[in-house]
DRENROTI-890176 format. One record per residue (C-alpha): x, y, z. Coordinates in nm, 2 decimals, decimal comma, padded with zeros to 4 digits, always signed. Layout:
      px      py      pz
       X       Y       Z
...
This chain:
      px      py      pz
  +11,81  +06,49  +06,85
  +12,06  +06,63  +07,10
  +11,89  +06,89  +07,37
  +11,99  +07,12  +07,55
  +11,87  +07,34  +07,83
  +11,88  +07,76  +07,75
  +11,71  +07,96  +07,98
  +11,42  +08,16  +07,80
  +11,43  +08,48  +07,60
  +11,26  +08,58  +07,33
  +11,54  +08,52  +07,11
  +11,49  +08,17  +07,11
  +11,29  +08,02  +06,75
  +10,93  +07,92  +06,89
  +10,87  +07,60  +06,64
  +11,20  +07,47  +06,82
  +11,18  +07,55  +07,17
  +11,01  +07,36  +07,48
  +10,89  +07,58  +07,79
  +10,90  +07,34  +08,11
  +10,74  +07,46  +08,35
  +10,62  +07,81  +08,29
  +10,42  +07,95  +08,03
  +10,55  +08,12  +07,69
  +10,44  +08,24  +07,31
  +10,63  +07,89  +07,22
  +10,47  +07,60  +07,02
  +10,56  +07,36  +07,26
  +10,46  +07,34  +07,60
  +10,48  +07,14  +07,91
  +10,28  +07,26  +08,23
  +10,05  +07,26  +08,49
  +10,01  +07,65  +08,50
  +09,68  +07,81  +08,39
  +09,64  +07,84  +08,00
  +09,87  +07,59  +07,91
  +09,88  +07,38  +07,58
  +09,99  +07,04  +07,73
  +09,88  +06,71  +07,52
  +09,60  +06,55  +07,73
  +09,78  +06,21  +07,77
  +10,10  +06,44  +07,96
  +09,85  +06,61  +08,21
  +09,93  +06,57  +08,57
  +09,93  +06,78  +08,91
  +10,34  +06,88  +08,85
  +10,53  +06,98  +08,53
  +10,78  +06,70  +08,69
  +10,54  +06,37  +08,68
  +10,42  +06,54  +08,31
  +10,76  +06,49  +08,24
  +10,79  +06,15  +08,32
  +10,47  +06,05  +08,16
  +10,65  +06,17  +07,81
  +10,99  +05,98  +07,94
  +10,80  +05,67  +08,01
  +10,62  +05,73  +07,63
  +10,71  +05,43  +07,41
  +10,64  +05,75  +07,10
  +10,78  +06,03  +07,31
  +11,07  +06,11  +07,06
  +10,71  +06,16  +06,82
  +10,62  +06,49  +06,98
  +10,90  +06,68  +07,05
  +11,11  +06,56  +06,71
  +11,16  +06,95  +06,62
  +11,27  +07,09  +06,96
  +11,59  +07,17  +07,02
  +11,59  +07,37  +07,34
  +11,44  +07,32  +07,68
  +11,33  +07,60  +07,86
  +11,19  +07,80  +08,16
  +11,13  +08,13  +08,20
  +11,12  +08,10  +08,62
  +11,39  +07,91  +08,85
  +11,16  +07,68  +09,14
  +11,21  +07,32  +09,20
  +10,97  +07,19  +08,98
  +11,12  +07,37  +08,71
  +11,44  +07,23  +08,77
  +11,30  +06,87  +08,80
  +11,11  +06,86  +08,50
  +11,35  +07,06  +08,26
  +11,61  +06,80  +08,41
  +11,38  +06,50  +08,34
  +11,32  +06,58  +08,01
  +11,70  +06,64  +07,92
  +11,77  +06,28  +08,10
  +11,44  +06,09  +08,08
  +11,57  +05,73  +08,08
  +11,80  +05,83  +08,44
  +11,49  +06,02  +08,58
  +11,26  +05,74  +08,54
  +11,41  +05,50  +08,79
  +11,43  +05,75  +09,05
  +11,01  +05,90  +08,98
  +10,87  +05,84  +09,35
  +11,15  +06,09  +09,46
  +11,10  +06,36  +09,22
  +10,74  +06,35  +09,20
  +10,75  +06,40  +09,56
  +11,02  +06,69  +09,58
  +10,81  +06,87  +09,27
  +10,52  +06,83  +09,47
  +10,67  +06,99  +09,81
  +10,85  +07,27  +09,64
  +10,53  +07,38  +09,43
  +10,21  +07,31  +09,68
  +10,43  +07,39  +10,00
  +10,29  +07,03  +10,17
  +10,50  +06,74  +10,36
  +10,52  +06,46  +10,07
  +10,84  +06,26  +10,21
  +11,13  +06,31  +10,42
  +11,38  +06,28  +10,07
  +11,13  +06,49  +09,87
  +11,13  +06,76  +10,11
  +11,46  +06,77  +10,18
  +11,59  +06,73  +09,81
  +11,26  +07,04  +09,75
  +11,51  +07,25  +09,99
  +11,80  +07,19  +09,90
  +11,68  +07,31  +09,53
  +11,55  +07,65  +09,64
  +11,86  +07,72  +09,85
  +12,07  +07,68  +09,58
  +11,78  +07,86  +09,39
  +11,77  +08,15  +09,55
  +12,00  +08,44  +09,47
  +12,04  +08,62  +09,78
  +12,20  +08,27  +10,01
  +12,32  +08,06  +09,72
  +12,59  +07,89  +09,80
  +12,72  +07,99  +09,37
  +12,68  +08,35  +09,42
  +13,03  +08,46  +09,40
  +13,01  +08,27  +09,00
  +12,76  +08,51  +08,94
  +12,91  +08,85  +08,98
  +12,86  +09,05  +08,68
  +12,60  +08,84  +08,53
  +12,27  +08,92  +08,43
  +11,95  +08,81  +08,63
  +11,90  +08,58  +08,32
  +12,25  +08,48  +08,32
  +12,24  +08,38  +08,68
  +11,93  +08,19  +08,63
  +12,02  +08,01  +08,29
  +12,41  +07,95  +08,50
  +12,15  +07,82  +08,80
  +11,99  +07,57  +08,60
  +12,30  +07,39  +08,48
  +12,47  +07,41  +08,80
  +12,18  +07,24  +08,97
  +12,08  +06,98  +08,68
  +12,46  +06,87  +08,69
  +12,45  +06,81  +09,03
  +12,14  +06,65  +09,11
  +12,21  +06,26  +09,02
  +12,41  +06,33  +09,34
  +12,15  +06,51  +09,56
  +11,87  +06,22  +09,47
  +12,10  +05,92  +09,63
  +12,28  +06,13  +09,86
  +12,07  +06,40  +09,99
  +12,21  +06,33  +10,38
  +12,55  +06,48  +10,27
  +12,42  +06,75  +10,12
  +12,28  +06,88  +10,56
  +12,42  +07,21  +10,39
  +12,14  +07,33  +10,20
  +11,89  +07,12  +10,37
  +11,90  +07,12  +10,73
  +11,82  +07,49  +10,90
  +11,50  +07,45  +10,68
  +11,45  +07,13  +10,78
  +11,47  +07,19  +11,19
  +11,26  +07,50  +11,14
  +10,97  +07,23  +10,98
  +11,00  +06,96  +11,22
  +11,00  +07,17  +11,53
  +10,68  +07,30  +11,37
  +10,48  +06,99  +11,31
  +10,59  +06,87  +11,68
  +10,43  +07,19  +11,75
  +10,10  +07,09  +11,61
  +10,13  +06,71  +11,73
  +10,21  +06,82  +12,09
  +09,92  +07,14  +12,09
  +10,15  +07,42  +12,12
  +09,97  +07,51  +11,81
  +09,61  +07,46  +11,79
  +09,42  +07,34  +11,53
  +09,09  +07,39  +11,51
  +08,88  +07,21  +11,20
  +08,62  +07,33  +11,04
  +08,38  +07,25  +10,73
  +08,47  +07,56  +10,54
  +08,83  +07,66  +10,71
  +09,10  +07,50  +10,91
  +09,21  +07,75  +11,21
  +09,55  +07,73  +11,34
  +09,63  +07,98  +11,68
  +10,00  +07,98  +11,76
  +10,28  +08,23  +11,91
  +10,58  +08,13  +11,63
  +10,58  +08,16  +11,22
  +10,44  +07,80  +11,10
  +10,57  +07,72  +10,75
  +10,30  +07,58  +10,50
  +10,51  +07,23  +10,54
  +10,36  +07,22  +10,84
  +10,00  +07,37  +10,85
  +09,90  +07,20  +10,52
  +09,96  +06,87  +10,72
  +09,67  +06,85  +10,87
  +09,46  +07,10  +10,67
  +09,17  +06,96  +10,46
  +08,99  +07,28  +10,38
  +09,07  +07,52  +10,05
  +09,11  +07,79  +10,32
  +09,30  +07,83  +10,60
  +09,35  +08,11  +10,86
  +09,65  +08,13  +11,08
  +09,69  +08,38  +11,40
  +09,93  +08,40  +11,53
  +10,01  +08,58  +11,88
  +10,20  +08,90  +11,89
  +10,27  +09,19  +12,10
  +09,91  +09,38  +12,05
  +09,75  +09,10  +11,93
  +09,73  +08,88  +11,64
  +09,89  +08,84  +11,31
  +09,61  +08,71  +11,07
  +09,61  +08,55  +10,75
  +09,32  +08,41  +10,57
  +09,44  +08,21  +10,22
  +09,41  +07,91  +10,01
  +09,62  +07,64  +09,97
  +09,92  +07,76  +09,68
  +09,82  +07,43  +09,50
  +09,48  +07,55  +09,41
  +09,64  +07,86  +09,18
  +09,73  +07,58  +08,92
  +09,55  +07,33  +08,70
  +09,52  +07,01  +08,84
  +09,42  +06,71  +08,73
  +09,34  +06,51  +09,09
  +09,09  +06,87  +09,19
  +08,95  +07,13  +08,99
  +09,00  +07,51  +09,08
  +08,79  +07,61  +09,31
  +08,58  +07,93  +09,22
  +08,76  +08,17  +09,47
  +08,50  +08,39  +09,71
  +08,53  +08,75  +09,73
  +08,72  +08,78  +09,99
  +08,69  +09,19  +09,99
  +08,32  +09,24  +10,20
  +08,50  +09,01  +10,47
  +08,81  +09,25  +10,47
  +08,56  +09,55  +10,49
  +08,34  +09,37  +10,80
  +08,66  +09,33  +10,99
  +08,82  +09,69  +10,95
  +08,45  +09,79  +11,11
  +08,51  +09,58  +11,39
  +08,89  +09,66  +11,44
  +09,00  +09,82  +11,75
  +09,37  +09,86  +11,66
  +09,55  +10,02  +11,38
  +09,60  +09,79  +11,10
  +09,33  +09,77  +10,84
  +09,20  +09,44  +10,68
  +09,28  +09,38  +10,28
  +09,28  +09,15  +10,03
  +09,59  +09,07  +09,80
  +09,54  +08,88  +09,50
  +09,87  +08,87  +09,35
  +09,83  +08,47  +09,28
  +09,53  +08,35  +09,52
  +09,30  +08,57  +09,69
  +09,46  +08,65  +10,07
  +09,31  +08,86  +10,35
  +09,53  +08,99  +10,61
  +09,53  +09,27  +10,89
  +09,79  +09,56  +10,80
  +09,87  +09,79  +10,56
  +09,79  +09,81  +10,18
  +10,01  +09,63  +09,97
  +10,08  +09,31  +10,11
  +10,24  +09,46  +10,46
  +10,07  +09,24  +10,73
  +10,04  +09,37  +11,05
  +09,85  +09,29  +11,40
  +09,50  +09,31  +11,46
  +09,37  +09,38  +11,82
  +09,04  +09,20  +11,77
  +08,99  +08,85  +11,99
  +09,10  +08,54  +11,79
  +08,75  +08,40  +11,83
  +08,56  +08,74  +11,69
  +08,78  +08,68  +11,37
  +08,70  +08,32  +11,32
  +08,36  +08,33  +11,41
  +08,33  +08,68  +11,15
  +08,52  +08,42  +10,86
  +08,27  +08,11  +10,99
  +07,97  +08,30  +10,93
  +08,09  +08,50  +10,60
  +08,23  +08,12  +10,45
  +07,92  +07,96  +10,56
């Protein structure tokens, strides 16, 4: 049967339509996001390599011979791979290392491979509304038409991106230079990484993008401080992978992160407060209700000893 790729509304018939990626009241369903109803033998860490499982399925044709449409109801790299692999699964299959590796990147935020992470990039610049190089086609549309026009755009280009990502420096490279100078900052000491059993610290005076922090981080949590004028900015999360299912780890049971928060604002000599978000995965942070992060004045070591002994 002939598919094609329609960005998801309700309007779509449920017995007919496959959501890649994300997570709807559909019959079908392909993805590695909590609660979903992929078959066992598709499981896998990314919606992409479940996607090429089913293109690499001798019966593949057997599960999906009543879908029509393939859908998403978000726009994120993985998403874009695996709705693009299962609209071209013979193409996608000879090209797998690549796009496991860029699905892998864009979703878990970690180093994979020079290609992946650059193709990862490329994807969410043209991804992302507000520096798209498409946005003057999208005047007058609606966020779901921009999306849905997103998709096809991006699937139509990327045979192109895979093989020949290095003319693409575009989308790619400002990203790119911002990651590398970041891991040489970590290789060289200008940010230092201190490992423990139950975090991995890094103290540092610049942003570090998950790209580079994940690197060497072996722990569930990890707490970043970095140095600003009165003090520290200080983050205390978990790695993004752990919010979905996984097949290589299970999901941790997340610790209350709350009596932590509460022990810090005690201690804290400046004027931010310590919270905890939990929009996805539980987060503490010094600064202001609602996500804002601020600057603690407290010495880096009081914070990581207080987060030490509360882990521990």
């Amino acid at each position: 049967m002939q598919r094609e790729f329609v960005y998801y509304s309700e309007n779509l018939p449920k017995d007919r339509t496959l959501v890649v990626d994300g997570l709807e009241d559909t019959l079908y369903n392909l993805s590695h996001w909590p609660g979903n109803l992929t078959p066992e033998k598709y499981k896998a860490d990314t919606t992409t390599e479940m996607a090429l499982k089913w293109a690499g399925d001798p019966q593949r044709d057997v599960w999906l011979k009543e879908v029509r449409y393939i859908s998403n109801d978000h726009l994120d790299t993985d998403g874009v791979l695996s709705t693009w692999v299962m609209l071209n699964p013979d193409e996608a299959l000879s090209s797998a290392d690549l796009l496991i590796d860029a699905a892998t990147a864009g979703d878990f935020e970690v180093f994979t491979s020079e290609q992946g992470v650059k193709l990862t990039i490329a994807i969410e610049t043209m991804a992302d509304l507000f520096v798209t190089p498409f946005k003057g086609e999208l005047e007058g549309m609606s966020e779901a038409e921009k999306y849905h026009y997103l998709y096809k755009k991006i699937h139509s280009l990327l045979p192109d991106l895979m093989h020949n990502i290095e003319t693409h420096d575009s989308l790619w490279r400002p990203r790119w230079d911002e990651i590398q100078s970041a891991r040489e900052s970590i290789v060289t000491g200008q940010t230092e990484v201190r490992k423990f059993p139950e975090v991995t610290v890094f103290l540092s005076d610049r942003f570090l993008p998950n790209y580079a922090l994940l690197e060497p981080c072996d722990t569930e949590l990890y707490l970043t401080l970095i140095h600003s004028f009165g003090g520290v900015e200080a983050v205390l999360q978990y790695q993004p992978k752990l919010w979905f299912e996984l097949v290589s780890q299970k999901r941790p049971a997340f610790v209350d992160l709350k009596p932590l928060a509460a022990r810090l604002s005690q201690l804290e000599t400046g004027l931010s407060g310590w919270h905890v978000a939990d929009r996805f995965l539980p987060q503490l942070y010094a600064g202001e209700t609602g996500g804002i992060t601020g600057v603690s004045a407290l010495d880096p070591d009081v914070i990581i000893d207080e987060v030490r002994t509360y882990l521990g």
